[in-house]
C-alpha positions in Angstrom: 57.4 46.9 242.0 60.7 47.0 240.1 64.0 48.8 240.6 66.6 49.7 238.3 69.9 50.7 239.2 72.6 51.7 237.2 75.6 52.4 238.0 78.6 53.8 235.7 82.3 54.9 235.8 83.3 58.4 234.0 86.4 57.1 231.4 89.6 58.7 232.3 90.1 61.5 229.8 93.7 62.8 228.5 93.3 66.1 229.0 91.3 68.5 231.8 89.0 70.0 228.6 88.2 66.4 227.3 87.3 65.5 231.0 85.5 68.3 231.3 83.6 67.6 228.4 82.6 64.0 229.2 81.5 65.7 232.4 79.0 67.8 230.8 78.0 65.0 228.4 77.1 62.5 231.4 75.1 65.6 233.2 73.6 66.3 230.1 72.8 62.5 229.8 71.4 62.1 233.5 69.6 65.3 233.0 67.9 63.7 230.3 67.3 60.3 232.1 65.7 62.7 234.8 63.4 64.3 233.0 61.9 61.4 231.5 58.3 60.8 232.6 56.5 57.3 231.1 53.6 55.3 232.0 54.1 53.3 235.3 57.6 55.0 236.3 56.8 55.7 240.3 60.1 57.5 241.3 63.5 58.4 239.3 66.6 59.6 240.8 69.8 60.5 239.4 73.1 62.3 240.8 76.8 62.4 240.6 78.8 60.8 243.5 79.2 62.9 246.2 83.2 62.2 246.5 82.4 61.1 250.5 84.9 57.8 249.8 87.5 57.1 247.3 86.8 54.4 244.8 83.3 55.1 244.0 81.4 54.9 240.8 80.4 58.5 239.8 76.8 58.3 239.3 74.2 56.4 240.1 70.5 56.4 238.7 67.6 54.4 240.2 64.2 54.5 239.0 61.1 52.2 240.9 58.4 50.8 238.0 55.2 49.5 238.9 56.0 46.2 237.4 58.6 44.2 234.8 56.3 45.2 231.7 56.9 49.3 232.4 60.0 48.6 233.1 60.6 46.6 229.5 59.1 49.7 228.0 61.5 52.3 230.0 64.0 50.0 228.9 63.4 50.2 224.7 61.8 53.6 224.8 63.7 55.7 222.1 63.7 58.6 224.1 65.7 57.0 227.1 67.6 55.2 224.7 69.5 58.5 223.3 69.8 59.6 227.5 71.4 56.5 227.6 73.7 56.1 224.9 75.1 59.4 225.6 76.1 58.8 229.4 77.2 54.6 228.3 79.3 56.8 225.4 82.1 58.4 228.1 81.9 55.7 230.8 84.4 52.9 231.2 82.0 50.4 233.1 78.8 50.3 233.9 76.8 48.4 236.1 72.9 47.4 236.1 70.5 45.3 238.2 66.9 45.1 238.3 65.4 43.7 241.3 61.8 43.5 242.7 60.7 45.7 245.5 
């Protein structure tokens, strides 16, 4: 089994609207990323951080695959690629590893 993690930093926004926009943009994008259901996906989870410790990344999203080739399909599937150029679009890093399970 494979597991992807992602991990992403909201950018730092000028104003309280434009922050509030690129809010709604990375829910909209994780909502997305959520919702997706391909062949060989076993589990997806998605969420803002909970705020419990300063410093955090604010979201995370993990999904388990039943091997590297669904994975490699998750990973170029157009659908999940316009989930994830949405969230990537208002983050100033993010962070991904695959690992086997």
């Amino acid at each position: 089994m494979i597991r992807n993690v992602v991990l992403g930093r909201l950018r730092s926004s000028g104003s309280e609207e434009s922050a509030a926009a690129d809010l709604a943009q990375l829910r909209d994008g994780l909502r997305g990323i959520a919702a997706l259901r391909l062949p060989g996906l076993l589990d997806n989870r998605v969420g803002l951080d909970a705020g419990l410790r300063a410093g955090a990344w604010s979201f995370a999203i993990t999904n388990d695959w039943v091997d590297a080739e669904a994975y490699r399909a998750y990973d170029v599937d157009p659908e999940h690629n316009v989930h994830r150029a949405r969230i990537v679009e208002v983050c100033v890093d993010v962070a991904r590893v695959q690992f086997e399970v």
